[in-house]
C-alpha positions as CSV (number, residue, x, y, z in Angstrom):
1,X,0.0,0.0,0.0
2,X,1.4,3.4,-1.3
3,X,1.2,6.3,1.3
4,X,-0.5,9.8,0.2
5,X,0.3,11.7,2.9
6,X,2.6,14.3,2.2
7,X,5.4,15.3,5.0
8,X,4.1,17.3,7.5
9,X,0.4,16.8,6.9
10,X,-1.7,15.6,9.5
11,X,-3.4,12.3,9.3
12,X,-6.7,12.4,8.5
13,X,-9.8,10.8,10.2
14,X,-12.1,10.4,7.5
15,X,-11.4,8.6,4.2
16,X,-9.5,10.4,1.5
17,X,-11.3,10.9,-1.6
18,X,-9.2,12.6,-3.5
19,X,-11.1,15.7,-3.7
20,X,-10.2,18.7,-1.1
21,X,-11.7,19.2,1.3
22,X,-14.2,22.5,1.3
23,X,-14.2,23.2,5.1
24,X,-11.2,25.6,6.6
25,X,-10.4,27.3,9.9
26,X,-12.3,31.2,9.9
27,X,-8.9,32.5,9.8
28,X,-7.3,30.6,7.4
29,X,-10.2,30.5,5.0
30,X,-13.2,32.1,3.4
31,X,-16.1,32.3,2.2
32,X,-16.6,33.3,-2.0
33,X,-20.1,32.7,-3.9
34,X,-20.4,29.4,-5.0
35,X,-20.2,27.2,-1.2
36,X,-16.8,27.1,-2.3
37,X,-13.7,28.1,0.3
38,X,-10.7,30.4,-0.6
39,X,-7.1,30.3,1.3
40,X,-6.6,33.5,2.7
41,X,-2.9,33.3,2.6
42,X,-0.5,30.1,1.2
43,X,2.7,28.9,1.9
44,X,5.2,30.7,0.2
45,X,4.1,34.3,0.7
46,X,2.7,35.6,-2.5
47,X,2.6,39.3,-2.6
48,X,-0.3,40.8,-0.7
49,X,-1.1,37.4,1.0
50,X,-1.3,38.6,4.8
51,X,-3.0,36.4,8.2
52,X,-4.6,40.2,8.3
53,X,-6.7,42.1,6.1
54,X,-5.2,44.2,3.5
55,X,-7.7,46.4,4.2
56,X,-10.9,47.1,6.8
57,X,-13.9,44.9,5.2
58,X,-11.9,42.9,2.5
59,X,-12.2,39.8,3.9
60,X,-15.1,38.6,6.0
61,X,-14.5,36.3,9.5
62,X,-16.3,34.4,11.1
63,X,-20.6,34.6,10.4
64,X,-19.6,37.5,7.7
65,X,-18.5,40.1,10.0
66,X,-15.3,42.2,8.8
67,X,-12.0,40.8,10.9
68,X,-10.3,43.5,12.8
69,X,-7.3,45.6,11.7
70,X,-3.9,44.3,12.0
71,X,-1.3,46.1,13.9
72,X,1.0,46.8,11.0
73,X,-2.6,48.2,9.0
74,X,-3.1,50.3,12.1
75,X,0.0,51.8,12.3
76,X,0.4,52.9,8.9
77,X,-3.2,54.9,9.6
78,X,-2.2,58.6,8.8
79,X,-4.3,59.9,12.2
80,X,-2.5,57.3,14.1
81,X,0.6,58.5,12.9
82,X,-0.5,62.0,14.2
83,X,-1.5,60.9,17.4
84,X,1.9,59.3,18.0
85,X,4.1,62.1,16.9
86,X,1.6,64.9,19.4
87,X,2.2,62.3,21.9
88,X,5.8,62.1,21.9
89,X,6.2,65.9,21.4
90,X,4.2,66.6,24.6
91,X,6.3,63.9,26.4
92,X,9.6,65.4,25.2
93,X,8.7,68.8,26.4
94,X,7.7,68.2,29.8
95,X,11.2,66.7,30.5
96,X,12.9,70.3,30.2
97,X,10.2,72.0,33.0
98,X,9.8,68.9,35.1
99,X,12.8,67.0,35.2
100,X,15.8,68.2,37.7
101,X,18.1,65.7,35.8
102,X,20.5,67.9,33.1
103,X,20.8,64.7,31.0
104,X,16.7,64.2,30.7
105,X,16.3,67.9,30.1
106,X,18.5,68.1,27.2
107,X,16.9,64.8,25.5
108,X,13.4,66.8,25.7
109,X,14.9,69.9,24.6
110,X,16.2,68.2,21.3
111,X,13.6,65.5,21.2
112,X,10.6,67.5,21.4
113,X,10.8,69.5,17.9
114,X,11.8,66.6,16.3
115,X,8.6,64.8,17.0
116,X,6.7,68.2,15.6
117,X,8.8,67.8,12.0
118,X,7.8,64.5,12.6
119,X,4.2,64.9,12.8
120,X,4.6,67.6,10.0
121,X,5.9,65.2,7.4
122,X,3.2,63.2,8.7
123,X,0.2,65.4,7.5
124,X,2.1,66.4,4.4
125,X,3.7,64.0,2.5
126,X,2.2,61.2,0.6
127,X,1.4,58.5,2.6
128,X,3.9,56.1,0.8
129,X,7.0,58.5,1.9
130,X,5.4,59.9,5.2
131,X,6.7,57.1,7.5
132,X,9.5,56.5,6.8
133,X,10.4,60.2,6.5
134,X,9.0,61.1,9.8
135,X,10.3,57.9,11.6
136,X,14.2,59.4,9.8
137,X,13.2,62.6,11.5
138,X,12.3,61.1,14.7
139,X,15.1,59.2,15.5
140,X,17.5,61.6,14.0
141,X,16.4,63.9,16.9
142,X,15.5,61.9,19.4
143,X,18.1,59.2,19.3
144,X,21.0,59.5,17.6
145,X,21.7,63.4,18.1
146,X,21.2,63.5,21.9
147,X,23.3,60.7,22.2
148,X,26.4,61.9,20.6
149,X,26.2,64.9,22.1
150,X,26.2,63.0,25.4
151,X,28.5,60.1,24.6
152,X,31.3,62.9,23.2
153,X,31.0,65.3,26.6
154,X,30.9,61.6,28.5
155,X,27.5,62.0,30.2
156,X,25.6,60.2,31.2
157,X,23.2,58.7,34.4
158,X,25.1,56.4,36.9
159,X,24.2,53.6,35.8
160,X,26.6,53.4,33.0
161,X,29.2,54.2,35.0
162,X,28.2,51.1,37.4
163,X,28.4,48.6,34.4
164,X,31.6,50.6,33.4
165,X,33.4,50.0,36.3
166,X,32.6,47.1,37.1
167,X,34.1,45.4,34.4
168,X,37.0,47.2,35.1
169,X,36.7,45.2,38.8
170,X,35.9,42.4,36.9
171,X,39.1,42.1,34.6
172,X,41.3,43.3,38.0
173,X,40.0,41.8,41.2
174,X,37.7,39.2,39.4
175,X,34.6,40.2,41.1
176,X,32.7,43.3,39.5
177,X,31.5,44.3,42.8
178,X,33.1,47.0,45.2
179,X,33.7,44.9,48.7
180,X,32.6,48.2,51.0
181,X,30.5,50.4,49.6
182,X,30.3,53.7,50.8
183,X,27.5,55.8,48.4
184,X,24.5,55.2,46.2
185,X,27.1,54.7,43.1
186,X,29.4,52.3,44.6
187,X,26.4,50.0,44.9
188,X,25.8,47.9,41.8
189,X,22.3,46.0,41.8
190,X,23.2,43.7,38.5
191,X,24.3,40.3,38.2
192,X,27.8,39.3,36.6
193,X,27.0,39.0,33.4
194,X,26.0,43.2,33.1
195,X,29.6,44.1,33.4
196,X,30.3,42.6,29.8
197,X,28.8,45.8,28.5
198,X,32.2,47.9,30.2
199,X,34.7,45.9,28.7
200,X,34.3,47.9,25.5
201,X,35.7,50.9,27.7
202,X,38.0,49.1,29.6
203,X,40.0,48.1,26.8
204,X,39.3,51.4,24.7
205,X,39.5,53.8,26.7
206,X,38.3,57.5,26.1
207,X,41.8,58.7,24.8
208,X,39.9,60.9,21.6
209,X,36.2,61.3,20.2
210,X,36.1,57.7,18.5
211,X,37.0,55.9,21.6
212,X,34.5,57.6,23.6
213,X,31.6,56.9,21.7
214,X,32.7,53.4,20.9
215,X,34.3,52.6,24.6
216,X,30.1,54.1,26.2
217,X,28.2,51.4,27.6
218,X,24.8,52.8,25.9
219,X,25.8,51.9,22.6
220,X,26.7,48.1,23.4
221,X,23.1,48.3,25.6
222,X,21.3,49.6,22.2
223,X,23.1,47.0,19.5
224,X,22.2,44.1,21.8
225,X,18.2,45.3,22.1
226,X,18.2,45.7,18.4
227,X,19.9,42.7,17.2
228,X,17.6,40.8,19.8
229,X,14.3,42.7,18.4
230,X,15.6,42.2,14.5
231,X,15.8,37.9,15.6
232,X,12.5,37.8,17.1
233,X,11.2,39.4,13.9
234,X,12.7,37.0,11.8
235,X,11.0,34.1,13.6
236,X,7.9,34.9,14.1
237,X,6.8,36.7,11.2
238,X,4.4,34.8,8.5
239,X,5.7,35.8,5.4
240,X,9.0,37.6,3.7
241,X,7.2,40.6,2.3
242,X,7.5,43.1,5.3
243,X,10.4,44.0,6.5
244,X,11.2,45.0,10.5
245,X,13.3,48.3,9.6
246,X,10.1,50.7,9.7
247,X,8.7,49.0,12.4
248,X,12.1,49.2,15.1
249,X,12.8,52.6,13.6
250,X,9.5,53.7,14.9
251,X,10.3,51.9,18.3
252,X,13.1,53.0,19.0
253,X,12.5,56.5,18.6
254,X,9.3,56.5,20.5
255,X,10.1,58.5,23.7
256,X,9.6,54.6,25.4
257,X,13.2,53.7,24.1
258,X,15.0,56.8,23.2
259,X,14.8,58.6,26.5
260,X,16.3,55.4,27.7
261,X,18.7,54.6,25.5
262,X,19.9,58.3,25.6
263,X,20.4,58.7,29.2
264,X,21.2,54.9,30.2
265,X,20.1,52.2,28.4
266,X,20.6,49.2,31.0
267,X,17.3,47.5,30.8
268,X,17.8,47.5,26.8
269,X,19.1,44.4,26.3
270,X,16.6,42.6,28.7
271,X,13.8,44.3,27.0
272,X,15.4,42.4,23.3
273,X,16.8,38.8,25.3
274,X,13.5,38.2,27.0
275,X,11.7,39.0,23.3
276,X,13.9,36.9,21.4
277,X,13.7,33.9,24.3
278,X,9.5,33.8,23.3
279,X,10.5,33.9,19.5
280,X,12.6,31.2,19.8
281,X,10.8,28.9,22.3
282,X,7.8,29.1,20.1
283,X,10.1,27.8,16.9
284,X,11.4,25.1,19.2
285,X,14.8,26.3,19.8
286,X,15.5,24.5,22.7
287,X,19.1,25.3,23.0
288,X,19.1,28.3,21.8
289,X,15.7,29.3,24.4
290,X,17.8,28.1,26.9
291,X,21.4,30.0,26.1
292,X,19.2,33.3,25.3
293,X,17.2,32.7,29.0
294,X,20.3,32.1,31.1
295,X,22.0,35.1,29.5
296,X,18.9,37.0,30.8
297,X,19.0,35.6,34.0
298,X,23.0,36.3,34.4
299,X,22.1,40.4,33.6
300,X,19.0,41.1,36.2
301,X,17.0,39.2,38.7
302,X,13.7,40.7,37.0
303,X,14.3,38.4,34.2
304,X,14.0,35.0,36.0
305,X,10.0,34.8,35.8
306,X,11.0,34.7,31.9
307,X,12.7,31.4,32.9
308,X,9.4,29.4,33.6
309,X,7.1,31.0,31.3
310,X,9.2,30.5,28.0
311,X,9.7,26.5,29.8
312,X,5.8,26.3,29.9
313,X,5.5,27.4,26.4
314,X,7.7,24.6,25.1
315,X,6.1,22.0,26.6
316,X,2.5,22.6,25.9
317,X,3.8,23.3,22.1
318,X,6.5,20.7,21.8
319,X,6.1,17.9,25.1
320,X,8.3,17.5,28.1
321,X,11.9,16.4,27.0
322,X,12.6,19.8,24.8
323,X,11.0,21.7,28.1
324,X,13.5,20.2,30.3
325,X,16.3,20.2,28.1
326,X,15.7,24.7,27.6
327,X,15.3,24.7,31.3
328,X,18.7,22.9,32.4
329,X,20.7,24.6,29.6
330,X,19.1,28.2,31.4
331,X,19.6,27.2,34.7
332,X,23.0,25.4,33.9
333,X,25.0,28.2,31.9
334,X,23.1,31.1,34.7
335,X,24.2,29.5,37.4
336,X,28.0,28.4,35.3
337,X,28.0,32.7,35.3
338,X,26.8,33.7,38.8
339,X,27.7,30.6,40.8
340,X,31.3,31.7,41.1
341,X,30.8,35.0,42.3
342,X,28.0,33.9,45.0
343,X,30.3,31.4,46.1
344,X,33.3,33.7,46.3
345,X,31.2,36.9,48.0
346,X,27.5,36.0,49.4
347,X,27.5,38.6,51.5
348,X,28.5,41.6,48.9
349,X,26.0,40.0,46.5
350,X,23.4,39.6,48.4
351,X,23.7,43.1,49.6
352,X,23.7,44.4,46.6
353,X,21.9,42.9,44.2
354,X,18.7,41.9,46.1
355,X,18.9,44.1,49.5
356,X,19.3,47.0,47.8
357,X,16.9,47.8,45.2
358,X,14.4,46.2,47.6
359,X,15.3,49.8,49.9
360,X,16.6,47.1,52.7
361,X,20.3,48.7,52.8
362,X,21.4,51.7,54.7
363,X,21.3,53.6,51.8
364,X,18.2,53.8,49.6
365,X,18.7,53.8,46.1
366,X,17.7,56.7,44.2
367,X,15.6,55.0,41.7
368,X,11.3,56.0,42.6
369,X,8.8,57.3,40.5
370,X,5.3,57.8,42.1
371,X,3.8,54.3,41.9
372,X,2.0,51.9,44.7
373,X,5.1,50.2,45.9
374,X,7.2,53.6,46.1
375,X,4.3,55.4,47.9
376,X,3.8,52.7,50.4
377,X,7.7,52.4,51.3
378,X,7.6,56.0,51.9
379,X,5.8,55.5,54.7
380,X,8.2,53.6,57.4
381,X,8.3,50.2,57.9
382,X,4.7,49.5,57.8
383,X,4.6,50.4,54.7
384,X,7.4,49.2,53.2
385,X,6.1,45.9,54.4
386,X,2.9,46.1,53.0
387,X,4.7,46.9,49.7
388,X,6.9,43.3,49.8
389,X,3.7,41.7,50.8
390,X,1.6,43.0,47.7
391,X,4.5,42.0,45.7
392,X,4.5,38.6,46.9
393,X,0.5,38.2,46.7
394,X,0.7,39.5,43.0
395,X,3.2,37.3,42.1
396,X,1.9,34.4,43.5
397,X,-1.4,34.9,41.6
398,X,0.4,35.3,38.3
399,X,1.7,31.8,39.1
400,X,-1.7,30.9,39.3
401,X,-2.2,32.2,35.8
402,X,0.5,30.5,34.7
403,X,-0.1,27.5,35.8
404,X,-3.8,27.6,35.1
405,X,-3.5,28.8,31.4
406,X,0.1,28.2,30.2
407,X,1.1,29.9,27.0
408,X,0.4,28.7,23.5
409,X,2.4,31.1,21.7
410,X,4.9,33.6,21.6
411,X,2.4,36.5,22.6
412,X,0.8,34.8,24.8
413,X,4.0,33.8,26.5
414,X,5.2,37.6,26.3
415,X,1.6,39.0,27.3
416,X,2.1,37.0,30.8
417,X,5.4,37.7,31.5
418,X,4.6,41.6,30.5
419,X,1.9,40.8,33.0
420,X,4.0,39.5,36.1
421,X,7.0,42.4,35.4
422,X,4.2,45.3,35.8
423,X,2.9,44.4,39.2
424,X,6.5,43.9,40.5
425,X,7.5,47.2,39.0
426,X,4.4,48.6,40.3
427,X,4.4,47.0,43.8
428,X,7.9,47.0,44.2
429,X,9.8,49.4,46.8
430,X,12.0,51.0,44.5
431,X,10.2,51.1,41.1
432,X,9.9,53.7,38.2
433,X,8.9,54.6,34.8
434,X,11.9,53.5,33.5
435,X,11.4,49.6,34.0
436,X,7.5,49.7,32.5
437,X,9.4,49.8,29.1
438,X,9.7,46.2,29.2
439,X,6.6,45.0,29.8
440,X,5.5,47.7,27.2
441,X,7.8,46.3,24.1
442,X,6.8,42.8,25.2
443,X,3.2,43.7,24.5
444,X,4.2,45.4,21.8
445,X,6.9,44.0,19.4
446,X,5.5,40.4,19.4
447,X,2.2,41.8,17.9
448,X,4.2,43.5,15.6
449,X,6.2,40.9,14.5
450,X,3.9,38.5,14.2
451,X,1.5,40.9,12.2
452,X,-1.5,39.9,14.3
453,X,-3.4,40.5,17.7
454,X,-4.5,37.9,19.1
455,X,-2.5,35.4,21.7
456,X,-3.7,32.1,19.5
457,X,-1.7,30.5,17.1
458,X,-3.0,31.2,13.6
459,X,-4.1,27.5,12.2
460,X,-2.1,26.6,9.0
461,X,-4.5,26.6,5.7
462,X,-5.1,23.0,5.0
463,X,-6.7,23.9,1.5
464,X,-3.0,24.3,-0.5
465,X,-2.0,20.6,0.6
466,X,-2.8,17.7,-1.5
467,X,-5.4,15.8,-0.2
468,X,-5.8,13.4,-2.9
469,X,-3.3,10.5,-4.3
470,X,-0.7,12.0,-6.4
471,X,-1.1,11.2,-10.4
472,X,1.0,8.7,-10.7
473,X,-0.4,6.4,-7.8
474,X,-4.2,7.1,-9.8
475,X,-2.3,6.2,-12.9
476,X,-1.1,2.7,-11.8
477,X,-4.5,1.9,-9.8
């Protein structure tokens, strides 16, 4: 007996009659005159084949009704364009009258007419040059002109100059941390790995213009989120016809990266590693998942809840060996990176890496915006208390989530972790603005990527394989 069934295609239930079959999943299908089904998109990407709409009402979904637009045909909207650009422009302008911060103030002084121009090209160009043009504008301005202006006088937020010198401790004591601190900036609250991104300086130096800029911290932190962003495109999109550039252009120059990557930049590569650990535990990259996860986990303790949600993913997609192989190669390589340093100083890590950015140090870190958990701490004890303890209850129920409903995709996997980050940067002691950039792009560039909304997995159209015995087996029956 000759076998029909083509590599990849699922076995079917009923009996094959060589004919295909005329039923298809509401989003992989529809409905034309005749009782007859048409694939929405095929294999192979032809041009305007999409898992969205081209446009609002071209294709029906489910019982007739128009599907909803996609987040790349929402974007390129000419009012939404607007919108963005007035946003930003008001954002960038409060920084000079608000902030007390030199570095913030001269990124809204610079950034906030460049989002105008931007908006201006906006309303009048033609919509085929209008993006691009204004995104140019944007992070012309926002970006790339604040930080040279920065990187060249050597300014920056203390941060930078945390990472900086701690891989200079790194390279001559072999410990990045300071064994007595003394101030807020001898403290540094990141794991081992973070001080990889001061070895540029270390060994460049600042000696002229070229080293300075090269040698700065923020311009390793802002290669590694985009190279990370530019992977997870590449895996998760559907088809080959849209390209990321416009898309991470407008991203980064949105005042949710560039003030960042301006002034500091040390949450950037989180925000691209925990994105590209979805992306890849959604393909099935189980080695890869894992190297990508424990490289997260070696730069921050905020990016060890990625550790079990992107494990979940791979075993309700793929089965329990590849889960446990992406979870020991994470937890193996992490703890081959931090293990050594805990072992040699428990006490200075533990000090400064989880002590004090919960406020439980002698000296308080800086870092506070007005949110919940900063709030409460700001009122003694008590409150700093009932802080931890709202931090605890909210991550125990998104465990619960977890647990109840793991992850079926990529954006679902993102969506939850975006999820468990907010309430701890909401809840927690020390939090600010700053760190709700990640749970923002996780939202965001997934849905981007993946050039739909929702969390499900779109259901590959059945219609384009071949059903039916191939000619030659009809031939010789």
């Amino acid at each position: 007996m000759v076998s029909t069934r083509t590599p990849g295609q699922p076995r079917s239930r009923g009996r094959l009659t060589g004919r295909r079959s005329t039923q298809a999943h509401p989003a992989t299908a529809t409905a034309v005159p005749g009782g007859r089904a048409r694939a929405a998109s095929r294999p192979g990407g032809r041009r305007g084949s999409r898992d969205f709409p081209r446009q609002r009402g071209d294709d029906p979904g489910p019982g007739g009704r128009p599907e909803p637009l996609g987040p790349a045909r929402l974007a390129a909207m000419r009012r939404v364009q607007l919108l963005g650009c007035a946003v930003a422009a008001v954002w960038a302008a409060a920084f000079p009258v608000v902030s007390d911060l030199a570095n913030q103030r001269l990124w809204g002084t610079v950034a906030a007419p460049a989002y105008l121009l931007a908006g201006l090209l906006c309303a009048t160009l033609p919509r085929r040059l209008a993006a691009r043009a204004a995104a140019a504008v944007a992070l012309l301005g926002a970006v790339l002109l604040p930080l040279a202006l920065l990187a060249l006088q050597g300014r920056h937020q203390s941060e930078v100059m945390v990472v900086e010198r701690s891989a200079r401790l790194l390279l001559g004591t072999g410990s990045p941390y300071l064994t007595h601190p003394v101030v807020v900036s001898d403290y540094n609250p990141y794991l081992p790995a973070m001080a990889v991104f001061g070895l540029p300086r270390t060994l460049l130096g600042n000696a002229g213009p070229l080293t300075q800029v090269l040698g700065d911290a923020r311009i390793w932190f802002a290669l590694t989120f985009l190279g990370c962003l530019l992977a997870c495109w590449r895996l998760l999109r559907p088809t080959r016809d849209r390209g990321p550039v416009l898309p991470l252009a407008v991203l980064t120059a949105s005042p949710l990266i560039a003030l960042a990557l301006v002034v500091g930049g040390v949450d950037l590569p989180l925000i691209g590693v925990c994105c590209l650990a979805m992306a890849l535990a959604e393909r099935d990259r189980t080695v890869a998942t894992g190297l990508v996860l424990a490289l997260a986990c070696s730069l921050k303790w905020t990016a060890w809840p990625a550790l079990p949600v992107a494990v979940l993913l791979i075993w309700r997609l793929y089965g329990r060996r590849p889960a446990v192989r992406a979870g020991l190669t994470a937890v193996g390589a992490a703890l081959a990176v931090v293990l050594p340093v805990a072992l040699a100083e428990p006490a200075v890590l533990r000090e400064q890496v989880v002590r004090f950015p919960l406020g439980l140090t002698a000296i308080h870190t800086p870092a506070g915006s007005p949110l919940p958990g900063k709030v409460l701490a700001g009122f003694g004890p008590t409150g700093h208390t009932v802080s931890l303890a709202l931090l605890t209850m909210g991550g125990a129920a998104v465990a619960i989530w977890l647990l109840a409903r793991p992850p079926v995709s990529a954006i679902a996997a993102a969506d939850l972790l975006a999820a468990g980050l907010a309430i701890a940067f909401t809840l927690a002691p020390a939090g600010r603005f700053g760190y709700l950039a990640l749970p923002a792009v996780l939202v965001i560039w997934p849905r981007l990527a993946a050039h739909r909304w929702t969390a499900r997995r779109p259901v590959p159209c059945l219609l384009s394989l071949p059903l039916g015995p191939p000619e030659s087996v009809r031939a010789g029956a």
